[in-house]
C-alpha positions in Angstrom: 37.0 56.2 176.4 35.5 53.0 178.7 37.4 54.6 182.3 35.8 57.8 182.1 31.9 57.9 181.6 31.5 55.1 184.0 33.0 56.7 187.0 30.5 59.5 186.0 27.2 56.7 185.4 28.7 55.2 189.0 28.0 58.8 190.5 24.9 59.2 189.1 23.8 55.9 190.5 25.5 56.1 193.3 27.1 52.5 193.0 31.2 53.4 192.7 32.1 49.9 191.0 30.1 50.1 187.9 33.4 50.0 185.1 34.3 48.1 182.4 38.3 47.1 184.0 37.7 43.8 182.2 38.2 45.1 178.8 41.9 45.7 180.2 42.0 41.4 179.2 42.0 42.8 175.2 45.8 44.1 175.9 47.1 40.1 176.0 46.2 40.8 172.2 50.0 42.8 172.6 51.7 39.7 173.5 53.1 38.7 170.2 54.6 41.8 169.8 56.1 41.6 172.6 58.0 38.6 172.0 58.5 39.6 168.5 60.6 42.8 170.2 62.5 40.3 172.8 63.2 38.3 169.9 62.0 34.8 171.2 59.9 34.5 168.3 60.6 35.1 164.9 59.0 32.9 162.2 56.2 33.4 160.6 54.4 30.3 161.4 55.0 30.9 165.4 54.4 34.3 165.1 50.8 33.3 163.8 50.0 30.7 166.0 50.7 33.0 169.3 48.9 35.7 167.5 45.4 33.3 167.6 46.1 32.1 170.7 46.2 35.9 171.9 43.3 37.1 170.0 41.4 33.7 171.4 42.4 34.3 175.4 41.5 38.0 175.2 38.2 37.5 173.6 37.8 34.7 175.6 38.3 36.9 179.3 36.8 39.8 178.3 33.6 38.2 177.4 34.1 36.4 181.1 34.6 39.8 182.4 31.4 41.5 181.1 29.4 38.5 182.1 30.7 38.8 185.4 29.9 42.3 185.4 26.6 41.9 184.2 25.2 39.0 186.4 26.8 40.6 189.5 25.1 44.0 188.7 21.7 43.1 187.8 19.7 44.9 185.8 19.3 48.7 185.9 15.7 49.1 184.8 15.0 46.6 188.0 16.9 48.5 190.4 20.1 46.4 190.5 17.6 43.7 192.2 17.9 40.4 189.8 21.3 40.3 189.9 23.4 36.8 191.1 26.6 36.6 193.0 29.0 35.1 190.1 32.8 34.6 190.6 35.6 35.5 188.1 36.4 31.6 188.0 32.7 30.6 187.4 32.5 33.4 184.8 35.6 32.2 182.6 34.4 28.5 183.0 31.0 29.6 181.0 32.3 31.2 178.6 34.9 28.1 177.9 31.6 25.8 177.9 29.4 28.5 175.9 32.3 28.9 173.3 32.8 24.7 172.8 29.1 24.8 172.2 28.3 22.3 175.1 26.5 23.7 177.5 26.2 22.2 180.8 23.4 23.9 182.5 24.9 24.6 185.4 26.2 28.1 185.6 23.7 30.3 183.2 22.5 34.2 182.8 19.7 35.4 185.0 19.5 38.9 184.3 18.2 40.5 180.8 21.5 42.4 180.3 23.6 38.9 180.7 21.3 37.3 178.5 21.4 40.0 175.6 25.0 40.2 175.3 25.1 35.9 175.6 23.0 36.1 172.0 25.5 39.0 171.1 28.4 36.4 172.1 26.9 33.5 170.6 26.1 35.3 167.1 29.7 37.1 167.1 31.8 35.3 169.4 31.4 32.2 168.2 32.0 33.2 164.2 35.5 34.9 165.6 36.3 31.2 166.8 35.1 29.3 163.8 37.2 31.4 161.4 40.3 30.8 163.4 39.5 26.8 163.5 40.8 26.7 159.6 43.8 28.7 160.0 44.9 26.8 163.1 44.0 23.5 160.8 46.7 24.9 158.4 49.2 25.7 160.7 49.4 22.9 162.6 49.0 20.8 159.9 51.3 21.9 157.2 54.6 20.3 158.6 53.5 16.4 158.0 56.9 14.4 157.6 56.5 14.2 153.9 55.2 17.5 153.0 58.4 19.1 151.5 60.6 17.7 148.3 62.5 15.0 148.1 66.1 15.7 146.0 69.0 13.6 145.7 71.7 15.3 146.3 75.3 13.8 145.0 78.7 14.0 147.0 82.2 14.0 145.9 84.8 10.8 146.3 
């Protein structure tokens, strides 16, 4: 559904890189199932925790990836003209700064397409990572060394 109707939007524009390859980053979201099947992991609890992780990478480089494509592309309605020559490694470092909500200033969106999905990013990528914050609160946090029960248990002479 994404590899076809850009190769025919590249055509029409005659620019044969237009795609949206990046999304390809969504598939680490299958890593927990792979291990699951390899049987390196098998509780619950680590299960979980490499489940987040996943989900937080892949959102995490595919929102790299379409800022990358974005900024690099510039905007259509001003003929490709606005655009800024962004790396892969500059794009994943603003999205790590953009998603800790610190914002250096450094790197930032100059084209009207970048900036748009930044306040689409900010509004719904940011909510993704604040409802994981909890649930990686409670898993790390519910083995303390006196959570469990205490029993006395009796041997024989």
């Amino acid at each position: 559904m994404f590899t076809i109707p850009p190769s025919f939007v590249a055509l029409y524009l005659n620019r044969n890189w237009i795609g949206f390859r990046f999304l390809r980053a969504i598939r680490i979201m299958n890593i927990p199932d792979i291990l699951q099947y390899m049987g390196l992991i098998e509780r619950p609890r680590t299960i979980r925790i490499v489940q987040l992780a996943s989900q937080f990478i892949a959102v995490w480089f595919a929102a790299a990836g379409a800022v990358h494509l974005a900024e690099n592309s510039g905007d259509f309605f001003c003929n490709f003209e606005n655009g800024q020559e962004l790396d892969v490694f500059n794009a994943i470092y603003f999205m790590i700064v953009t998603m800790t909500t610190v914002g250096y200033g450094d790197v930032f969106c100059k084209t009207y397409i970048g900036k748009f999905f930044m306040l689409l990013f900010l509004i719904g990528g940011l909510a993704f990572f604040a409802t994981m914050i909890p649930e990686f609160s409670n898993l790390f946090g519910s083995n303390g060394q006196y959570s469990g029960r205490y029993c006395i248990v009796k041997g024989k002479r």
